[in-house]
Backbone bond lengths (Angstrom), bond angles and torsions (degrees), N, CA, C in turn:
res aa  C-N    CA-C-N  psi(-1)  N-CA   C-N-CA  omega(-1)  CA-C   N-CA-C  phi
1 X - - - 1.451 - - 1.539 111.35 -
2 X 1.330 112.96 -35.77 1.760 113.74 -170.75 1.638 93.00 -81.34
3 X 0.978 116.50 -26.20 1.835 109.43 -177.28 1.865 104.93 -84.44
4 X 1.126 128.39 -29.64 1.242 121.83 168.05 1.743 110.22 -76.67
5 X 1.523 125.91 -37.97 1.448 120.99 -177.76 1.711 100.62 -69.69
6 X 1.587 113.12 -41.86 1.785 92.66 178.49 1.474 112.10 -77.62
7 X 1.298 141.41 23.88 1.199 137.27 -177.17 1.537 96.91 -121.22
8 X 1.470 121.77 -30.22 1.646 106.13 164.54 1.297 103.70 -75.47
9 X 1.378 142.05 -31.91 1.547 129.41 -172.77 1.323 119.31 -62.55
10 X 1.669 97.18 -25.18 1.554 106.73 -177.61 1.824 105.34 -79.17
11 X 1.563 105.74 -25.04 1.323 93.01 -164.63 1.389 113.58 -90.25
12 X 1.967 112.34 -5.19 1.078 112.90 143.45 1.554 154.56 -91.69
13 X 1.492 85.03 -7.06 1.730 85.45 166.51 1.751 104.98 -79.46
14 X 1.100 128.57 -39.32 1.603 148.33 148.30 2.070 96.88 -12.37
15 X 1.078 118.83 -87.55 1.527 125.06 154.19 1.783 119.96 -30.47
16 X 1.416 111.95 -19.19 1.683 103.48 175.07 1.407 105.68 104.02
17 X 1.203 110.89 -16.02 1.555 111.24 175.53 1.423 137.19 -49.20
18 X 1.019 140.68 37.72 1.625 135.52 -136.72 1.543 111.07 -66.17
19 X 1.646 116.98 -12.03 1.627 113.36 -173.59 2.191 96.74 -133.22
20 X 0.632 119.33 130.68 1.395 138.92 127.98 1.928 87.69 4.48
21 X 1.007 98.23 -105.53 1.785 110.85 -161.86 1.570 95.58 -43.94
22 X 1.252 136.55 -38.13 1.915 127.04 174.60 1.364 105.15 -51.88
23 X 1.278 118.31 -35.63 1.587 121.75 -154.53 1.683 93.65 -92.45
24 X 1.323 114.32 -75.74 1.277 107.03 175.37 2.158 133.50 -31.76
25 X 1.201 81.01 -54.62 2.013 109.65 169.27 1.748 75.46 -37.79
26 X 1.713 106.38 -85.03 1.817 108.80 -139.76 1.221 106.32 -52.29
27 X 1.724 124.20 -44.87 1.631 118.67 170.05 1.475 141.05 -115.21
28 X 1.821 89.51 42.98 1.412 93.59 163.75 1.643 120.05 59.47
29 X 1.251 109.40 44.07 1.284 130.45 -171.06 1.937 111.85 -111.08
30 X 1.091 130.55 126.56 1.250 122.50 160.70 1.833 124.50 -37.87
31 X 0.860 103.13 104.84 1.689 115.04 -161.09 1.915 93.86 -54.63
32 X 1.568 111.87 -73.82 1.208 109.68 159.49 1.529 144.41 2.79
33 X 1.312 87.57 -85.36 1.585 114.29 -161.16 2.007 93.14 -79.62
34 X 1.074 111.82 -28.40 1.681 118.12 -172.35 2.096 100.81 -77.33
35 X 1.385 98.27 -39.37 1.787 109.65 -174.17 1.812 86.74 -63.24
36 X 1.465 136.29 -54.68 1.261 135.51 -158.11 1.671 87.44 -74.81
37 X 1.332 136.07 -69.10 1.488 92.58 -159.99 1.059 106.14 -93.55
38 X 1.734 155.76 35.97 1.356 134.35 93.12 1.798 118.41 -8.26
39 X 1.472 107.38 -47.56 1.428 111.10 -164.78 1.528 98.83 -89.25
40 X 1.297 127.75 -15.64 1.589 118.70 -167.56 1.402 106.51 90.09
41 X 1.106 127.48 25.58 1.330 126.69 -137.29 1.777 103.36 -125.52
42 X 1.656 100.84 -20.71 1.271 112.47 -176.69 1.838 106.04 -116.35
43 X 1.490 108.65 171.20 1.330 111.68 168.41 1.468 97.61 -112.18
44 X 1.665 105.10 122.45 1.636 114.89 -162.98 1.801 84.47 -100.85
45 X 1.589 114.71 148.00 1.271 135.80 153.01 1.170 112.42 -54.37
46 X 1.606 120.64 -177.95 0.966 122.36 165.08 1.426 114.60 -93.92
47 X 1.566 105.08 -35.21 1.631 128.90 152.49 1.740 110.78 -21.04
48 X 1.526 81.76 -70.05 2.098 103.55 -159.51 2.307 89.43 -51.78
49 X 1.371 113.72 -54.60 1.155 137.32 -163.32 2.098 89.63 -42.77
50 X 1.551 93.09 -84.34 1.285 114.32 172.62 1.454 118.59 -23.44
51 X 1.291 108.45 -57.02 1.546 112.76 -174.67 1.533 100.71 -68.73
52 X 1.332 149.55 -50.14 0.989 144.82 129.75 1.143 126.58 28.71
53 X 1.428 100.19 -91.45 1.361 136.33 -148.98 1.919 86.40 -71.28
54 X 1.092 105.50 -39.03 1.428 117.26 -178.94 1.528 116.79 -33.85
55 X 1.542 101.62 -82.29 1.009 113.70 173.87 1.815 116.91 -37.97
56 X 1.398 122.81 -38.90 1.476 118.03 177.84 1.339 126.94 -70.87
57 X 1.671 92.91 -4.11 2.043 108.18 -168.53 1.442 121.57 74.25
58 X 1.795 105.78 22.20 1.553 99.16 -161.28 2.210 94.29 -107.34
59 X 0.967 93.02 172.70 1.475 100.33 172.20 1.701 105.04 -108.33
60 X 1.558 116.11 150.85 1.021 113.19 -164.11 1.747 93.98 -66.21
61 X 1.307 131.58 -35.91 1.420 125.75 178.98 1.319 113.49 -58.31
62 X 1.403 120.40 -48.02 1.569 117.18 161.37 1.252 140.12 -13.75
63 X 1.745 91.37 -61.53 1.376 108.41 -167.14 1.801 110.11 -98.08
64 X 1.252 123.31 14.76 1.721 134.57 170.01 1.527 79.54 -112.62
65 X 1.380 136.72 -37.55 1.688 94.65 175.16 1.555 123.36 -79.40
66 X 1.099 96.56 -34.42 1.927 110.83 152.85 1.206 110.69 -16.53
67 X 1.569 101.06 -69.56 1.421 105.57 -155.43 1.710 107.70 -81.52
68 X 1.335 121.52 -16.14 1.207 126.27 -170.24 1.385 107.42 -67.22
69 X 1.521 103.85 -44.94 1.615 139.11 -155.46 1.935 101.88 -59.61
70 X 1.347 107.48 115.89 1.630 106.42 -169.12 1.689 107.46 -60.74
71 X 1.666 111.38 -27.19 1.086 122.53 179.04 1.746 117.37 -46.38
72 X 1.515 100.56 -19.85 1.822 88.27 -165.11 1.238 101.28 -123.33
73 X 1.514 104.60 118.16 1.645 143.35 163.60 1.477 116.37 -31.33
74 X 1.051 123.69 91.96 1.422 115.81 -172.97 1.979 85.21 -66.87
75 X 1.184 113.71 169.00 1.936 127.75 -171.42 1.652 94.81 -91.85
């Protein structure tokens, strides 16, 4: 969970996002519940993941090779 929440933080500071509350505000996202699984902190759906993942243009397969991939910098 903490390796998938720092790989969305990355994919939103990546997007211009620099805070939690910019990202949430622009797409209407639970500010909360989105900061915890950033932190690993939550148990994300596949739904919560998806909807997500949405907004970045990635496919949920995409983004587990993403994350696998040594190439990408967690922030």
């Amino acid at each position: 969970m903490i390796n998938i929440g720092e790989a969305l933080s990355s994919l939103r500071q990546m997007k211009g996002y620099t805070t939690v509350k910019e990202f949430t505000s622009r797409y209407k996202l639970p500010e909360i519940q989105y900061w915890r699984i950033e932190r690993g902190k939550a148990n994300l759906t596949l739904k919560s993941l998806t909807k997500i993942l949405d907004i970045h243009k990635l496919s949920v397969q995409d983004f587990f090779c993403l994350l696998s991939s040594e190439d990408f910098a967690f922030a």
